[in-house]
N, C-alpha and C positions, 0 to 999 in steps of 0.2 A: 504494500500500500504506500502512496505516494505520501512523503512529510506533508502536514499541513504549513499552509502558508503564513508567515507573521505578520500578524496584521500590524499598521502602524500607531503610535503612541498617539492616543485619544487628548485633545487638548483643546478643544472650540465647543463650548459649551452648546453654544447655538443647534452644531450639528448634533444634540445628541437625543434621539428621541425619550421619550416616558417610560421607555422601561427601560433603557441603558441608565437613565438617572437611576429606576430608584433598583437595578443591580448594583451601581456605583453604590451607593448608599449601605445596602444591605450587607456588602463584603467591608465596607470599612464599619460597621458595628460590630464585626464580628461573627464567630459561631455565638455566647453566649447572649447577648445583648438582642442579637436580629431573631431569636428564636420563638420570641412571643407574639411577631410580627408573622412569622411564618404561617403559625401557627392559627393566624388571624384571616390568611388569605384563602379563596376558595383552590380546587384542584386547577384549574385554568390558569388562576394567576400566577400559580406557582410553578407550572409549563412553562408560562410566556418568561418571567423572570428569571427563570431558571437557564432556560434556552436563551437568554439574550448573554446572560454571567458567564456560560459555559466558555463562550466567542469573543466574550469582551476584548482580550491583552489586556496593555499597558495602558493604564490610566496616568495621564502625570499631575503631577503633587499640587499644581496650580488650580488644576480642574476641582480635584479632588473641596482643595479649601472655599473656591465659589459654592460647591452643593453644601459644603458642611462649614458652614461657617462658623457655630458654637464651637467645632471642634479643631480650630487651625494652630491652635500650639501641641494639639498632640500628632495631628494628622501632618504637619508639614516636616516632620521628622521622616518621615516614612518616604519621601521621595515618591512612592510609587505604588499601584496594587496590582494585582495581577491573577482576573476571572479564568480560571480553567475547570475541565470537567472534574478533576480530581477536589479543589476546595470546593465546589459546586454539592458533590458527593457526598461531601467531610458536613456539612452545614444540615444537608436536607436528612445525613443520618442520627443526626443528634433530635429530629422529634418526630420522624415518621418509622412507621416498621420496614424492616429490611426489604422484604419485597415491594412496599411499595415506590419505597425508593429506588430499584432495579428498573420497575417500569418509567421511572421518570427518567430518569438516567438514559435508558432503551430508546425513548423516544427523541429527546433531542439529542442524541447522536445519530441519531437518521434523518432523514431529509427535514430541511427546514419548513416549519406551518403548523396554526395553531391548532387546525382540525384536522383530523385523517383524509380529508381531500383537498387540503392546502396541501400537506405533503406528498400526498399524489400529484400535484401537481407539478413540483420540483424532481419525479423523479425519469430520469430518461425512458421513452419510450420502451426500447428495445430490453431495458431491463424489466419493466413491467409487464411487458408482452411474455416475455421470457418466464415468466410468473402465473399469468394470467390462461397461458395457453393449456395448462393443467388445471384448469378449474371446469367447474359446469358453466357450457354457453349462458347459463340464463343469470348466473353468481356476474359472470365478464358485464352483462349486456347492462346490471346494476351499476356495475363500477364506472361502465363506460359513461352513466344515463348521467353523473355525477361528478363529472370533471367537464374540461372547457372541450369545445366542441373540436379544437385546431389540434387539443392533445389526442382525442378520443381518435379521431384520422390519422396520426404517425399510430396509436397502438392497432389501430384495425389494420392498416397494412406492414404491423410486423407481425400480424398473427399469420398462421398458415392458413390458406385462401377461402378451403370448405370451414374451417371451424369458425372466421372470420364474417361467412356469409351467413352462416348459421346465428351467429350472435345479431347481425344488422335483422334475421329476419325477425327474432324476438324484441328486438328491439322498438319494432314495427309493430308488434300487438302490444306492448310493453303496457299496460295500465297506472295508474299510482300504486307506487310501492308500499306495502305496508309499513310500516315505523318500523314494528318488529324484527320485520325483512331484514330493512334496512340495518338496523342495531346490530344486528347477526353478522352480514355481511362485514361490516365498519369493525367488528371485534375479531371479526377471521382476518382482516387485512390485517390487525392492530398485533395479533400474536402469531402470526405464521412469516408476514412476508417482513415490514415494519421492524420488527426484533430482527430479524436474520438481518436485516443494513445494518442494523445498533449494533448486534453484537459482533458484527465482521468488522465495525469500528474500532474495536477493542485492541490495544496494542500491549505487548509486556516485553521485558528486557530483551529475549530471545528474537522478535517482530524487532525490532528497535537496530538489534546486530546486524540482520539479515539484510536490511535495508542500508545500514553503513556498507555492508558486505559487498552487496550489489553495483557501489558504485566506484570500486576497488577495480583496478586492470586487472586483466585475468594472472598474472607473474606475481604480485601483490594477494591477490584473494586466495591464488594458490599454496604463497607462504605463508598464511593467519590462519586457512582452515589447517592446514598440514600442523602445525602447532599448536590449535587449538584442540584439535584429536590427542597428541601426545597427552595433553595435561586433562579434557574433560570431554571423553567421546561422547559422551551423552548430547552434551550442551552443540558441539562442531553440528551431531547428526540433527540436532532441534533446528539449529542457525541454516542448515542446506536444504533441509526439505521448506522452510519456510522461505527462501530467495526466490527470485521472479525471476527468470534470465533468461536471455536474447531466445534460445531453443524453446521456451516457454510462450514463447509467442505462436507459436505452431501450431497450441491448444485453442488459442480464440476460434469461438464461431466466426463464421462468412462477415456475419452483419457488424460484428467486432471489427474483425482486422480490415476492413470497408471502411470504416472511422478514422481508424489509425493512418492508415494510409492516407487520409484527407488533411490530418493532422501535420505529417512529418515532410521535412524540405525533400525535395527530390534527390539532390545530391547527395545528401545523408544516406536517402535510402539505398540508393548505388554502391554508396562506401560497406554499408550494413551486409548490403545483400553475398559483395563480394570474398564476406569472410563467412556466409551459410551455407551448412548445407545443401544439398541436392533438394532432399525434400522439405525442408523448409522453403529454400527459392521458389520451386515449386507451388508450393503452397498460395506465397504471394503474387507471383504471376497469374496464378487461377481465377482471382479476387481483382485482376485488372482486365482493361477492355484491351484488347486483341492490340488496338493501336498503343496504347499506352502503353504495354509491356514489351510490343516494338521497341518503342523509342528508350525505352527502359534497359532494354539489353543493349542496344545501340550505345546507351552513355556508359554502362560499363565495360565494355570492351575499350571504346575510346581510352576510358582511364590509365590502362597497361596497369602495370603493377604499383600495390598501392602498400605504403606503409600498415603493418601491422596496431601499432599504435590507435592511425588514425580507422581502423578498421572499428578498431575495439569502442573509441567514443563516439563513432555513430553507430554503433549496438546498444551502447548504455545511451544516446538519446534516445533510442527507438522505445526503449523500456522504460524509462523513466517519462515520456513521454502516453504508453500505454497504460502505467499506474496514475497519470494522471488523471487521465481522463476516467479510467474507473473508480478513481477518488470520486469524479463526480458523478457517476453514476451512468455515464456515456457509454461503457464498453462494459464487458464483463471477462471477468478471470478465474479459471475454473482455476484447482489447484489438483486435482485430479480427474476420477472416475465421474460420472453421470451426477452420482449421489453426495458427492462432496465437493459440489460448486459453490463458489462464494462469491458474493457479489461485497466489492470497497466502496 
């Protein structure tokens, strides 16, 4: 999974909406202080708060003393605060039960919105499709009745065509949906698809390595794993099977490596291509149009021989580039078999 991006240090009051103030607020009173407060807000509020805190960064110290002015000789000490999912965690565990703190947790680390189809909204077609094509046409044709009409059109044409035509024809008698229906459906997206983003969010030391690992030259990754096995084979085998790498590319669906490709400089791809595989190469030729992959072999032949080096950094754009985009929910990255696909 792609590092998230650091956002820049908060300091214009102006720009900061109503719930970034009163996240501001809530993390500089503290765990014990802000707890009565919490305690005060309904379940919604504490979503929207919660998910804004998660995202915050750096607040700077200036900011900080314009919201809290009673409090500017103790808070101007402090330089700075710093909203992440872990104090986010630390605060809501100190007056809710565990589980239900999991599900808050779960949910603003999946796509961002306040409702289950806010956040159906943000999340890429082809990943929802991808989702959705395992369910009953008539579960789809709900989900479909209840997002914006321009997303409901990218997911109908990533479904596959009979099951796709079958959801539009239900869609077509479709009546008011019961509440009940509805409730059903909105708690099956909430614990089956919903959680699987949350929890694919989840990153631990070994996720952490893997992704330094990753962006190591191969002569480099090869002396850290080879040394890291001497001292903790356990830990090397955790670190390798969790790496994303260039060869891994091979496992994207069509609709996936179709993305990517739209994403990466062309050059790049050329330098990438000319240190893959047979079948890998392959792979991506298939996924282009006839002339494209023309012209495509064409630039690399031209190239003649190409430093090893430069082979290897545009492998590691191509990947770093691919985890991006499944950061945001654009592509999907199996890590295995059928049954152990995960989506970042």
């Amino acid at each position: 999974m792609a590092p998230r991006t650091k956002p820049p240090v908060k300091d214009d009051l102006r720009q900061l909406s109503g719930a970034e103030r009163s996240a501001i607020v809530m993390l500089s009173l503290g765990e014990e202080h802000s707890q009565k407060i919490w305690q005060m807000m309904d379940e919604d509020e504490v979503k929207e708060v919660s998910q804004v805190m998660s995202t915050l960064g750096t607040v700077s110290s200036s900011l900080i003393e314009k919201l809290l002015v009673d409090f500017v000789s103790q808070m101007s000490g402090t330089g700075s605060l710093m909203g992440s999912y872990e104090s986010t965690e630390r605060l809501l565990a100190r007056m809710m039960p565990e589980d239900k703190v999991s599900q808050i947790m779960e949910e603003i680390r999946g796509p961002a919105g306040r409702t289950m189809w806010d956040k159906l909204a943000n999340v890429n077609e082809t990943v929802l499709a991808n989702y959705l094509k395992n369910e009953y046409p008539q579960t789809v044709s709900v989900v479909l009745s209840k997002i914006k009409p321009e997303h409901a059109a990218r997911v109908l044409a990533a479904l596959p065509e009979e099951f796709a035509l079958e959801v539009v024809q239900r869609m077509l008698r479709m009546e008011a949906v019961p509440k009940e229906i509805l409730d059903k459906v909105e708690q099956t997206l909430r614990t089956e698809f919903m959680s699987n983003l949350a929890r694919t969010a989840k990153r631990d030391a070994h996720e952490q390595m893997a992704e330094i690992f990753n962006n190591f030259d191969r002569q480099t990754e090869s002396r850290f794993v080879t040394a890291l096995e001497e001292r903790s084979r356990d830990s090397a085998e955790r670190i390798k099977a969790l790496m994303f790498t260039f060869e891994d590319l091979g496992k994207l669906d069509p609709g996936s490596i179709q993305t990517l490709l739209r994403h990466v400089e062309k050059d790049k791809l050329g330098l990438a291509l000319k240190g893959a595989t047979d079948t890998l190469r392959d792979t991506f030729f298939s996924n282009m149009s006839e002339r494209a992959g023309k012209i495509l072999r064409e630039d690399m032949e031209a190239m003649g021989p190409v430093r090893l080096k430069d082979v290897d950094e545009a492998q590691m754009r191509m990947v770093n580039v691919a985890k991006d985009l499944a950061n945001k929910g654009e592509i999907m990255i199996s890590s295995g078999g059928a049954e152990d696909e995960l989506v970042y």
